[in-house]
C-alpha positions in Angstrom: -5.4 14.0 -0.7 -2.5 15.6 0.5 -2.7 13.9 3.9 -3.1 10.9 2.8 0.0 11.1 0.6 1.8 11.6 3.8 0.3 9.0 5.0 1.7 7.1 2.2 5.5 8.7 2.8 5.6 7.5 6.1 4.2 4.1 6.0 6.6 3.1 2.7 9.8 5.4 2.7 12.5 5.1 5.7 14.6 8.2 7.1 17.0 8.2 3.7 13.9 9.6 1.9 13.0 7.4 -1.1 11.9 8.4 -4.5 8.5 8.1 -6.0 9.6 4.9 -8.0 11.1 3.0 -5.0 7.5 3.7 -3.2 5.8 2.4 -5.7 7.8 -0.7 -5.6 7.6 -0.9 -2.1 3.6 -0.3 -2.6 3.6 -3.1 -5.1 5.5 -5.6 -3.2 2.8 -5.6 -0.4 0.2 -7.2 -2.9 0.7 -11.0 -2.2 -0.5 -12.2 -5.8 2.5 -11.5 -7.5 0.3 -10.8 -11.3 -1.2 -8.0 -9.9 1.8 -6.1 -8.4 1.9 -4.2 -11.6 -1.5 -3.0 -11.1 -0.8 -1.7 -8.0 2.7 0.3 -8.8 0.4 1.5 -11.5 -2.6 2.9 -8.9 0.2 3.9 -7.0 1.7 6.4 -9.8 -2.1 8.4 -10.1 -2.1 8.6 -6.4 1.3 10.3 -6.4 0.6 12.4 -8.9 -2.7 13.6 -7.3 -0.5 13.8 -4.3 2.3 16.2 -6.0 0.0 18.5 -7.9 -2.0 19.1 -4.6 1.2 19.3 -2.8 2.2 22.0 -5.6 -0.9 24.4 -5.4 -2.4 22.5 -8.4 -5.6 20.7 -8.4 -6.0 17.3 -10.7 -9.1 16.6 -11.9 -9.4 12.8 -10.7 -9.4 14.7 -7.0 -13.1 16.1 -7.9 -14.2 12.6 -9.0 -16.6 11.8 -5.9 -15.0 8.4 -4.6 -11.0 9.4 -5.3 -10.0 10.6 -1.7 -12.3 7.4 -0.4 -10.8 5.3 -2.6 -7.1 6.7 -1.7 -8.1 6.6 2.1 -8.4 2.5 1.6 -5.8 2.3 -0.5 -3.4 3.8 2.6 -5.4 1.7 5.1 -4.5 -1.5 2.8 -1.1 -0.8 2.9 -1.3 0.0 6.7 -2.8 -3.6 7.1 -0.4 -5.0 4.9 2.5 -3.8 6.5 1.1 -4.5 10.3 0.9 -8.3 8.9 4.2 -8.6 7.4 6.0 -6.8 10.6 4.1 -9.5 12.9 4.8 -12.4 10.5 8.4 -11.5 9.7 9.0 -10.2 13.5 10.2 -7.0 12.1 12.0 -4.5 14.7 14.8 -2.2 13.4 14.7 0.1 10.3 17.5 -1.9 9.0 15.1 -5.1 8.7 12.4 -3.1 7.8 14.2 -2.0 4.6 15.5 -6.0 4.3 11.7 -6.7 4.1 10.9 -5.4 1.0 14.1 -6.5 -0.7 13.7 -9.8 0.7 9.7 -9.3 -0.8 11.1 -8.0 -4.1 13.7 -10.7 -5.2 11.2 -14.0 -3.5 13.7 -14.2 -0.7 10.5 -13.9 2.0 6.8 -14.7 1.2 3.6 -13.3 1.8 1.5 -15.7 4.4 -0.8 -17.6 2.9 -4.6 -16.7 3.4 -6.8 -18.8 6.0 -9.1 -20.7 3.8 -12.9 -19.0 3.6 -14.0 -21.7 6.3 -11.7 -20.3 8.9 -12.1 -17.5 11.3 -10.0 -14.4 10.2 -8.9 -11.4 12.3 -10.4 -7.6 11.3 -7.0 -7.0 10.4 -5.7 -9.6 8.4 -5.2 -6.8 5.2 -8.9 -7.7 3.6 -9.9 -4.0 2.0 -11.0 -2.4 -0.7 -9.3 -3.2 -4.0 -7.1 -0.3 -5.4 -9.0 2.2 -7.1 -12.3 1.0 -5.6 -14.6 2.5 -3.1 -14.1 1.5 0.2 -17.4 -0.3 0.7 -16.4 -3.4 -1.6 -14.6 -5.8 0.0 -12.5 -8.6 -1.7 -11.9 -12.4 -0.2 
């Protein structure tokens, strides 16, 4: 859990170190339906937590739970995807427009790519993982 909470810290905050809310936004903002961005930021904030009381010699309950750290694992690889796809779509190459790209995200200034339809080929990459807060075996179209 711990790991992958650093995996979280590098793949959303930059070198100025962010706080936990601006992660979460950033997290969010990488959902392309804009109705369930709150959901997200939401699943976000319990993996945070379970993140900082592990980080803190604690040990939160939802950690014992048998599919959490599988569940967290695909919520970091969604992100991961996420972010690959918006870096290739958006040509992405400096911190600075890194940092642009989820501003731009935030206020509708840039859009997510739209999805191939069902009937056409997609890539093992394209972002398709396990909702957040589901095991990693379920997949969503």
């Amino acid at each position: 859990v711990r790991g992958l909470g650093s995996a979280f810290d590098a793949l959303l905050s930059d070198r100025s170190g962010l706080s936990e809310h601006v992660i979460a936004d950033r997290f969010a903002s990488l959902e392309p339906e804009p109705k369930l961005r709150a959901e997200r930021a939401k699943r976000f904030g319990e993996l945070y937590a379970a993140r900082s009381a592990v980080a803190h010699g604690g040990r939160p309950r939802e950690i014992d739970e048998d599919h959490f750290s599988r569940a967290m694992a695909a919520d970091v690889r969604w992100a991961a995807l996420k972010i690959l796809g918006l870096i290739r779509t958006f040509n992405i190459r400096s911190e600075e427009a890194y940092r642009a790209l989820y501003e731009d995200l935030k206020w509708g200034t840039k859009q997510h790519p739209p999805r191939p339809a069902l009937s056409e080929p997609t890539p093992r990459d394209d972002g398709d993982v396990a909702p957040c807060g589901s095991t990693p075996t379920a997949r969503v179209r």
